[in-house]
C-alpha positions as CSV (number, residue, x, y, z in Angstrom):
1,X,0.0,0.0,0.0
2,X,1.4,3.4,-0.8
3,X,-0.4,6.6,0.9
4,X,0.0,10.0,0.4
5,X,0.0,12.4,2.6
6,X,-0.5,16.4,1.7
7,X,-2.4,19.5,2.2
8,X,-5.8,19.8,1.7
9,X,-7.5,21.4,-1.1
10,X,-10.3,23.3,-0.8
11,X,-12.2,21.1,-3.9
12,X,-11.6,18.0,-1.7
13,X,-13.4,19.2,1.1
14,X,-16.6,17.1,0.9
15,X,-14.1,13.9,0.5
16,X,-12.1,14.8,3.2
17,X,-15.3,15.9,5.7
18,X,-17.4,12.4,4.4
19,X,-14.3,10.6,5.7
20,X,-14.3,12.2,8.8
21,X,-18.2,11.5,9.4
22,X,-18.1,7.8,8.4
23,X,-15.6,7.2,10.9
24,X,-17.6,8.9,13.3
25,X,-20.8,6.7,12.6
26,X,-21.5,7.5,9.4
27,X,-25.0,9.6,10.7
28,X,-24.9,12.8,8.7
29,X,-25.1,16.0,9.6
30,X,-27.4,18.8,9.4
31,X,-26.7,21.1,6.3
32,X,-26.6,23.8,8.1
33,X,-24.0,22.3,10.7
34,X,-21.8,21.3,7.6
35,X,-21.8,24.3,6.2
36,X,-20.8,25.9,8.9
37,X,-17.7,23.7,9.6
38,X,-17.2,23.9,5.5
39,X,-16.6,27.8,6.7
40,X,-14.4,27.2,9.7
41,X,-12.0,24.9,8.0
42,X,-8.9,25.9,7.4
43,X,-7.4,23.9,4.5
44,X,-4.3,25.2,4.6
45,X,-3.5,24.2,7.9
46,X,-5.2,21.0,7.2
47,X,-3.8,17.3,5.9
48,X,-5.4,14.3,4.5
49,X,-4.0,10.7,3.6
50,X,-4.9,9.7,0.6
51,X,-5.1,5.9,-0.8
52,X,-5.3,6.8,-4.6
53,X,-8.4,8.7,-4.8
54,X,-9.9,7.3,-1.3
55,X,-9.0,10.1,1.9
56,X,-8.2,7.7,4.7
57,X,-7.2,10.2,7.2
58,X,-8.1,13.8,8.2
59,X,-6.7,16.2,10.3
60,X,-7.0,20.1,11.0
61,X,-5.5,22.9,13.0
62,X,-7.3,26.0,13.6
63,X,-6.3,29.0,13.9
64,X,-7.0,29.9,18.0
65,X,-6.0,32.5,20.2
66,X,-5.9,30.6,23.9
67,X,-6.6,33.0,27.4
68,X,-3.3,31.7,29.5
69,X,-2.8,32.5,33.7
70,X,-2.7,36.0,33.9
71,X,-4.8,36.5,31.2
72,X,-2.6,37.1,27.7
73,X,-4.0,35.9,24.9
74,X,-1.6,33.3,23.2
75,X,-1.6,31.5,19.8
76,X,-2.7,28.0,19.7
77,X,-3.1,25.0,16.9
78,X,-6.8,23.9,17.7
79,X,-6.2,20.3,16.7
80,X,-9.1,18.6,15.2
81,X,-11.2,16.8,12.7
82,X,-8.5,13.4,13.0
83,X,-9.6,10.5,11.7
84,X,-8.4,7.2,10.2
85,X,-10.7,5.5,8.0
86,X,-11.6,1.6,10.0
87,X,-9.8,0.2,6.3
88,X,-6.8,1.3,7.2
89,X,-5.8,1.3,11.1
90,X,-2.8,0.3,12.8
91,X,-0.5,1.3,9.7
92,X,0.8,4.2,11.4
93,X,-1.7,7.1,9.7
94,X,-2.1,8.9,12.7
95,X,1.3,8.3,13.8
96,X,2.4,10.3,10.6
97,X,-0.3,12.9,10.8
98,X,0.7,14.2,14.3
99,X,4.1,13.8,13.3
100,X,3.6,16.1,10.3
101,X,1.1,18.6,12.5
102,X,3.3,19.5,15.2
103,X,6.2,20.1,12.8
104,X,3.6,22.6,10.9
105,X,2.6,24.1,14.2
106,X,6.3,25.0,15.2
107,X,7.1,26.7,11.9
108,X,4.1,28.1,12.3
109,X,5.6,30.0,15.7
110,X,2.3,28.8,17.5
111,X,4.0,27.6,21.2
112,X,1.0,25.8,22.0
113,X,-1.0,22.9,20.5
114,X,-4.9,21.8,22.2
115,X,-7.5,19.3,21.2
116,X,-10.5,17.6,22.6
117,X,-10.4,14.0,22.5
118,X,-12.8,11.4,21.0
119,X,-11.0,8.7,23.4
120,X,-8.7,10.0,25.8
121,X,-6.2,7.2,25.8
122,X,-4.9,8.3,22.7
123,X,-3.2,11.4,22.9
124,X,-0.9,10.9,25.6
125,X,1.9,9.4,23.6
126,X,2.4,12.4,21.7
127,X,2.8,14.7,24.5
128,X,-0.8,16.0,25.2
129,X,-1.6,16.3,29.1
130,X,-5.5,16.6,30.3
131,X,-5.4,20.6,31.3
132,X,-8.9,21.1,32.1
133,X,-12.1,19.2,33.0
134,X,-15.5,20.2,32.7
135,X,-18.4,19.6,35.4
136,X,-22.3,18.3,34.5
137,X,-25.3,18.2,36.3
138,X,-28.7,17.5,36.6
139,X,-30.0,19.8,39.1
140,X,-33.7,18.7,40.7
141,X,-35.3,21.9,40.2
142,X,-38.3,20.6,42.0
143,X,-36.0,20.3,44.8
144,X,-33.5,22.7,44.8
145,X,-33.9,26.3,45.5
146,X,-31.3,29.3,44.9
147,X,-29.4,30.6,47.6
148,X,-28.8,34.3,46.6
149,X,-25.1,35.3,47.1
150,X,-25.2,37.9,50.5
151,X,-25.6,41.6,49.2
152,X,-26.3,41.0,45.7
153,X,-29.5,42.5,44.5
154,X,-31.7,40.1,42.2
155,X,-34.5,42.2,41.8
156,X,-31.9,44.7,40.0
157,X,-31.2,42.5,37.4
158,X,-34.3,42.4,34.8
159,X,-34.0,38.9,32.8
160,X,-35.9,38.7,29.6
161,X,-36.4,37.0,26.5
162,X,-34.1,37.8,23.8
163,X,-34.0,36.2,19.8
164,X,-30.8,33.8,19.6
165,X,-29.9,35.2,16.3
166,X,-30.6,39.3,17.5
167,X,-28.8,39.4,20.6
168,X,-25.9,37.3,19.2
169,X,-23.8,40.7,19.3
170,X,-24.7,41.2,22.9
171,X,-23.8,37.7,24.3
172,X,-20.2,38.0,22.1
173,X,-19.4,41.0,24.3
174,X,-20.0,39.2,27.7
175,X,-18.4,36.4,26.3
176,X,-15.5,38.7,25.3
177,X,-15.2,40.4,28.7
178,X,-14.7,37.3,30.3
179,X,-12.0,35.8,28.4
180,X,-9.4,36.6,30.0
181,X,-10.6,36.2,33.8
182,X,-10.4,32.5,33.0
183,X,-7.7,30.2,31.6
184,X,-8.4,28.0,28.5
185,X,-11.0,29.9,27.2
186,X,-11.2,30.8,23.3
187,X,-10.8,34.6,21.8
188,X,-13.7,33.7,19.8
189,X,-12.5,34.8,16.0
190,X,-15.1,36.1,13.4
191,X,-17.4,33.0,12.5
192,X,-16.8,31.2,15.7
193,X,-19.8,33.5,17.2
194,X,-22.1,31.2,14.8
195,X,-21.3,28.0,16.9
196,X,-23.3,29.3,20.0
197,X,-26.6,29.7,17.5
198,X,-26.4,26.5,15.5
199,X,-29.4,24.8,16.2
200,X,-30.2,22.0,13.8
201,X,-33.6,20.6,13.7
202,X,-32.9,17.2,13.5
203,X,-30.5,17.6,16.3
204,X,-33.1,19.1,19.4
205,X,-33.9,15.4,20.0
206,X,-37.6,16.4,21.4
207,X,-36.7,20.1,22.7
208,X,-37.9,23.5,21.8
209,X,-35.8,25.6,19.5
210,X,-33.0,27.1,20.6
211,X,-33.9,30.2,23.4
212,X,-32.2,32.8,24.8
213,X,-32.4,35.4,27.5
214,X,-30.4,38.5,28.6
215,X,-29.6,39.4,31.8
216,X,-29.9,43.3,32.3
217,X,-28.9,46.2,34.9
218,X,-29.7,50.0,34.5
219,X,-30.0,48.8,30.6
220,X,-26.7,47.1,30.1
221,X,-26.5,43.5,29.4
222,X,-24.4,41.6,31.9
223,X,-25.1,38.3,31.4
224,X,-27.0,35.5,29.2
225,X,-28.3,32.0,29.2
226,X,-29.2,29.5,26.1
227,X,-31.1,26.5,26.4
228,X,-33.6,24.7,25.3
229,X,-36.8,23.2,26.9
230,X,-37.9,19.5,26.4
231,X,-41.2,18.9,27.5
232,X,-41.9,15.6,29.5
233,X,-44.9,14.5,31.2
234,X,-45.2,11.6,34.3
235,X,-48.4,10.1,36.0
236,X,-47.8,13.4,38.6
237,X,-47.7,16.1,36.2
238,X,-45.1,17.9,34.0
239,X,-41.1,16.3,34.2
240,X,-39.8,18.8,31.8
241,X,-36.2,19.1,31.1
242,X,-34.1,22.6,30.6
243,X,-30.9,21.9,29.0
244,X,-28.8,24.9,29.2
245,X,-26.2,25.2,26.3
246,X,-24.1,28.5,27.5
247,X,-24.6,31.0,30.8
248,X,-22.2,33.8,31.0
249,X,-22.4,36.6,33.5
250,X,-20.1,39.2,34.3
251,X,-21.1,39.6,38.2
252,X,-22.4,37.0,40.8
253,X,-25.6,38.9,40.9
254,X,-26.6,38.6,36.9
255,X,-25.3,34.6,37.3
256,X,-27.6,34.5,39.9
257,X,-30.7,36.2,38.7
258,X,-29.8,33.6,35.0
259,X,-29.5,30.6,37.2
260,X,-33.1,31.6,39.3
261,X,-34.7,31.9,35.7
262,X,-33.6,28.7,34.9
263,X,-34.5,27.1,38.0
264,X,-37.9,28.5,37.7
265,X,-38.9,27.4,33.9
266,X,-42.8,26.8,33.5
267,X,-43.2,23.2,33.6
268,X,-40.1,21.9,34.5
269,X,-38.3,19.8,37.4
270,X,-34.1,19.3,35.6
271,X,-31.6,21.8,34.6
272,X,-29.5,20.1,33.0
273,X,-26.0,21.5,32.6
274,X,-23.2,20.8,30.5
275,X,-19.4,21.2,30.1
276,X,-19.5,24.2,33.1
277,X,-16.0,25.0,34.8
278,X,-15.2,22.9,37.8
279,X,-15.6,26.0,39.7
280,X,-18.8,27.5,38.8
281,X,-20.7,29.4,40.8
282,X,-23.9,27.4,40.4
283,X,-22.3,24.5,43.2
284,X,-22.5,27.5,45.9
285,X,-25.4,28.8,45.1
286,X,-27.9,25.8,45.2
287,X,-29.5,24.6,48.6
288,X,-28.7,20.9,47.9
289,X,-26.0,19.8,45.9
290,X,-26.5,16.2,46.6
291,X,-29.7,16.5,44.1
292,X,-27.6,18.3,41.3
293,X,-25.5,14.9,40.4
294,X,-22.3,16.7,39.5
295,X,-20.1,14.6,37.1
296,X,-16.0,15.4,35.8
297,X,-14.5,14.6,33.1
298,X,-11.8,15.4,30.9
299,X,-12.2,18.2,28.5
300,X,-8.8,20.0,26.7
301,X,-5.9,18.1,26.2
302,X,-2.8,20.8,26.0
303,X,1.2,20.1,24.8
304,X,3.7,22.5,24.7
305,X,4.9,22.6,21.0
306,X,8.1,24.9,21.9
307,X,8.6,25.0,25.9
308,X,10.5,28.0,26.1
309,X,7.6,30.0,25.0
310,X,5.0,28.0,26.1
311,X,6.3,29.0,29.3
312,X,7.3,32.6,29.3
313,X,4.0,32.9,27.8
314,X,2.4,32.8,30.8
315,X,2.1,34.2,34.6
316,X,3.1,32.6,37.9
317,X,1.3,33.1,41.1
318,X,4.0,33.0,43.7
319,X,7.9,33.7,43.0
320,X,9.3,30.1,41.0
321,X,12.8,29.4,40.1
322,X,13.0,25.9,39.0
323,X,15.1,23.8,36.5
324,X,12.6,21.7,35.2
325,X,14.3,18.3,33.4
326,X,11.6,18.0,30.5
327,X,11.5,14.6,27.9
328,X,9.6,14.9,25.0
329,X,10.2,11.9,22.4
330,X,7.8,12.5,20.0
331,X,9.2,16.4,20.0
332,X,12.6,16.2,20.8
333,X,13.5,19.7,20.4
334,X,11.7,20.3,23.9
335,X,14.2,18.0,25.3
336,X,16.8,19.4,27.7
337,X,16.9,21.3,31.0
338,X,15.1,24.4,31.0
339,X,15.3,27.3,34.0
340,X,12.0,28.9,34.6
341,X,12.0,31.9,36.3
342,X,9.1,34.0,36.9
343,X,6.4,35.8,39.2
344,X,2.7,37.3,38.8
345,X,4.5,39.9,36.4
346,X,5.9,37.9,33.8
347,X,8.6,35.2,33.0
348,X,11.3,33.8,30.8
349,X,12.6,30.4,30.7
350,X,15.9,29.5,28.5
351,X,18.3,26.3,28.1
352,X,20.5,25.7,30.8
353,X,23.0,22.9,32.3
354,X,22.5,23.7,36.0
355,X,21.1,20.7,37.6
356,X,17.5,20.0,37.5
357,X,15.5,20.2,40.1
358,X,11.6,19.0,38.8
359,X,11.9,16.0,35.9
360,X,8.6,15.6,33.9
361,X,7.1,15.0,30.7
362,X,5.5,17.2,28.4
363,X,2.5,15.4,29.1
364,X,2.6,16.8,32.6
365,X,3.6,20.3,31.6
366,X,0.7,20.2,29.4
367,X,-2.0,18.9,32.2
368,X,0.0,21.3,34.6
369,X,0.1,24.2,32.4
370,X,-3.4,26.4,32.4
371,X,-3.2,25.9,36.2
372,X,-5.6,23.7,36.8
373,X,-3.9,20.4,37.5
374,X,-1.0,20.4,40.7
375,X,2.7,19.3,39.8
376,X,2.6,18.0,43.2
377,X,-0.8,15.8,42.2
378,X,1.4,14.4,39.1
379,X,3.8,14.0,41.5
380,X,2.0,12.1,43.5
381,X,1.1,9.5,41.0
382,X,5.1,9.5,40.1
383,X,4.8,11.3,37.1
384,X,6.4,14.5,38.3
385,X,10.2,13.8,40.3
386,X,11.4,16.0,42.5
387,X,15.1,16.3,42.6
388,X,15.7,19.1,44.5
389,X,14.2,19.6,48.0
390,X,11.3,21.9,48.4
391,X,11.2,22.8,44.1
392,X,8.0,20.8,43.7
393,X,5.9,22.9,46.1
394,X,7.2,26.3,44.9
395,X,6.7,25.0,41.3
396,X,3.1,23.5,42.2
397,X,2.0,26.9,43.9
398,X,3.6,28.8,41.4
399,X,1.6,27.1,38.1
400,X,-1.8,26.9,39.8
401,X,-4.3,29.3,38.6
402,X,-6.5,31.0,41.2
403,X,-9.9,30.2,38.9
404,X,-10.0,26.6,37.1
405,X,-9.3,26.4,33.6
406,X,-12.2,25.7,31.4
407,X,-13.0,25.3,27.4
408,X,-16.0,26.8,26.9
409,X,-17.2,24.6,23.7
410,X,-15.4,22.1,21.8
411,X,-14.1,22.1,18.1
């Protein structure tokens, strides 16, 4: 078998993208959802393997701008759309495809590369880490009540209806405001606003239409909610289900007043929440969070493509001087002692041959590297060695993040 492996062209998209679905399922998508995806693809930062005229593997990259501690805005290879057709498995496809994308993403100057995994077993051996996690819930609105936050005035905050589609513009500006408060979260660039409206039809699986409402103070929005409502019935009356799709708030008092409307719905007795930061206010705010079922999981899996700039890229929260012993096989050029030296102002990091006093992976730099997973954790599962007395707790208080890192939606 010979395979070839190249850039994709823009008239091989539907090839590529019917590839990518069949080894998904094969259940196709809404027009409206592949069109949209048709419009966010990025062919030039894309590869396919070809078998003669047959694409047997996909992958893309796109273009991202990543919120880091301390809240710069870096660049970052969104990795996605991988695939490798059932035909043609185990003959090292992906191996070459990840081997080909990272190489891209370092010309490319991009110090950071992030995906969200299918299977999370996969990416580890080459170099991603699991930097944040995402919490669910089904909260038993019949059964749980809000506990307002002390001092913050509800009945300020009006809470109304809104078109999805309308107030798009308004919701993109809370989104934008909060961007950098919180690692791991996208700078949304032009297009990407049209992922939070996509509502297929064939998609609501019993539920209402997509719905919106704005959260409002001495006319100013400061905050919004999108859901949808599937109506259910029981033998003792309406079971309705509210699944929320994004909340966004720029005080406690507008996430409040959102999360009371939503907890209130006509009809209803679940809110049902999805991929919401492992922090989020909601778990203080509810009178019983036994009935709200929280759930983790994995969300965005993070490498550091070059490590010196992945590193200076960022802030530190305490004082850290550490020389950090870092193997990388799949990208060698990582490999090497590094000194980090930073502080909540900035940070630089270059080659050194003092002796190191942390040895790690760049799986574990990329788990360890929005903040929101401890060195000393890794360490604790012997994944993270501490060679120099005392280095892993200045190092672990120096990477965390005082908020958790969170992807807001997936790619």
């Amino acid at each position: 078998m010979t395979t070839e492996l190249r850039i994709l062209r823009r008239a091989e998209w539907d090839t590529w993208y019917g590839n990518l679905i069949r080894a998904f399922g094969g259940v196709d998508e809404a027009t409206e959802e592949r069109e949209l995806w048709d419009a966010l693809t990025e062919c030039e930062r894309s590869i396919g393997v070809w078998d003669g005229e047959e694409c047997v593997g996909t992958a893309g990259a796109f273009t991202f701008r990543l919120s880091v501690p301390g809240g710069r805005i870096v660049p970052a290879a969104g990795v996605t759309m991988v695939s490798v057709a059932a035909t043609h498995r185990r003959r090292g496809i992906l191996t070459s495809m990840m081997r080909r994308q990272l190489d891209d993403v370092r010309a490319w100057g991009e110090p950071l590369a992030v995906l969200t995994a299918s299977e999370p077993g996969i990416y580890g051996r080459f170099g991603y880490g699991i930097a944040t996690q995402q919490l669910s819930a089904e909260i038993d609105s019949s059964r749980v009540r809000l506990v307002p936050p002390p001092g913050a005035d509800i009945g300020a905050v009006r809470v109304r209806y809104a078109d999805p589609e309308a107030s798009l513009a308004a919701c993109e500006a809370v989104y934008a405001q909060r961007v950098e408060s919180r690692p791991g979260m996208l700078a949304r660039l032009p297009g990407w606003e049209r992922l939070g409206v996509l509502d297929p039809a064939q998609n609501r699986q019993g539920a209402s239409p997509l719905q919106c409402v704005l959260a409002e103070r001495n006319g100013r929005t400061v905050g919004y909610a999108r859901f949808a409502v599937k109506p259910e019935w029981g033998a003792g009356g309406a079971e309705g289900v509210v699944n929320v799709r994004d909340l966004e708030a720029l005080d406690p008092g507008a996430y409040a007043a959102l999360l009371n409307f939503l907890l209130s719905v006509d009809l209803t007795s679940t809110v049902r929440m999805r991929s919401r930061p492992v922090d989020d206010p909601f778990v203080h705010l509810v009178s019983d969070i036994r009935r709200c079922e929280p759930r983790v999981r994995d969300s965005l899996h993070l490498r550091p493509v070059e490590v010196g700039a992945a590193l200076e890229a960022r802030t530190y929260a305490a004082p850290v001087d550490v020389v950090l012993e870092v193997t990388d096989p799949f990208c060698p050029w990582n490999e090497g002692r590094w000194r980090l030296s930073g502080d909540t102002k900035g940070a630089g990091c270059e080659r050194t041959t003092d002796p190191a006093d942390l040895a790690l992976g760049s799986n574990e730099l990329g788990a360890a590297y929005l903040g929101g997973t401890r060195l000393s954790a890794l360490a604790g599962a012997g994944r993270v060695r501490e060679l120099r007395q005392g280095a892993l707790t200045e190092a672990s208080v120096a990477f965390a993040s005082p908020v958790a890192p969170w992807l807001p939606h997936g790619f």
